[in-house]
C-alpha positions in Angstrom: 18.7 56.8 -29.2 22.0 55.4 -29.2 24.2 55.7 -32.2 26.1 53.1 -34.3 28.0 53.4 -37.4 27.5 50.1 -38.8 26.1 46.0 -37.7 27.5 43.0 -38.5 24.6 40.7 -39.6 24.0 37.0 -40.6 22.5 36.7 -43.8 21.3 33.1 -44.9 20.4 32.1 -48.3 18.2 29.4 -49.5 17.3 28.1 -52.8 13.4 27.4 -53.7 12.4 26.7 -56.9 14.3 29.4 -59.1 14.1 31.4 -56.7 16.8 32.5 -54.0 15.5 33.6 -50.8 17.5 35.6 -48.3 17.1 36.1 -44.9 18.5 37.6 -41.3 17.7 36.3 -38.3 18.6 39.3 -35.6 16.0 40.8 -37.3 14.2 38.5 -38.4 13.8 40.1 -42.2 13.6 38.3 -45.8 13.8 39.0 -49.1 14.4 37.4 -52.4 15.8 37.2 -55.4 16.6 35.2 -58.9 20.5 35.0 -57.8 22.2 34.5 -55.3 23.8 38.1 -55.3 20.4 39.6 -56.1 18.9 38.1 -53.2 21.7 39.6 -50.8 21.4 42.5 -52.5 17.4 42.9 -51.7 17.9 41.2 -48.3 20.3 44.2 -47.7 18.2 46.7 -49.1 15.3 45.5 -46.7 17.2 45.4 -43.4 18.3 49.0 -44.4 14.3 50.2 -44.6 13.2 48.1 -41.5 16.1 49.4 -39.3 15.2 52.8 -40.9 11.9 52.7 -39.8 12.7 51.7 -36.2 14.7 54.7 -36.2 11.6 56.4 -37.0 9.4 55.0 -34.7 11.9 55.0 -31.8 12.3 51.5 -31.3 16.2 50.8 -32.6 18.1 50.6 -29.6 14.7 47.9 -28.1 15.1 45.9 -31.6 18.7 45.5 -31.5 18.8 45.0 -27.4 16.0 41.9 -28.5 18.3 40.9 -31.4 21.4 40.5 -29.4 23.6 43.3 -29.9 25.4 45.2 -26.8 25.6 48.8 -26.3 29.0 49.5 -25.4 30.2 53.2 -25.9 28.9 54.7 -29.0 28.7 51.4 -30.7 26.3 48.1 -31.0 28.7 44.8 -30.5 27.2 42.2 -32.4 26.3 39.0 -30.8 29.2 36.3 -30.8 28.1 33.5 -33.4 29.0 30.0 -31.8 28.3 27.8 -34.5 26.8 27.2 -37.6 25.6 24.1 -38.5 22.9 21.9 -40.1 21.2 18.5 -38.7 18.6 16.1 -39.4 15.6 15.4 -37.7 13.5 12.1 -39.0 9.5 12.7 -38.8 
């Protein structure tokens, strides 16, 4: 396994309800939470357990190759983000 000393990763938060839900894409990883701070907080706390467990298993350098990131040296370089943006679609 490759080492890394820390990610850069996108977190996205949405509101449903009164509820906040948080979630990464690279990895593809949600959480939730009744703030907005809470639900970083748990989203954070997740990604922390899944990328431990890929550790575990073996499969970290694969699930951050899939996600995007670059090996380079003895760190990950995370993916460049172009934009961010929202659009409509009509049904």
């Amino acid at each position: 396994m490759k080492t890394h000393s820390e990610l850069t990763l996108t977190v996205q938060i949405f509101r449903e309800g009164k509820k906040y839900v948080s979630y990464n894409p690279e990895l593809e990883v949600a959480s939730c939470g009744n703030t907005v701070e809470e639900a970083r907080y748990n989203l954070k706390d997740a990604m922390r357990g899944f990328l431990k467990s890929a550790t575990k298993t073996g499969t970290l350098d694969l699930v951050l190759e899939e996600a995007g990131f670059i090996h380079k040296g003895k760190s990950w370089v995370t993916p460049e983000l172009v934009t961010l943006d929202r659009m409509s679609l009509a049904l």
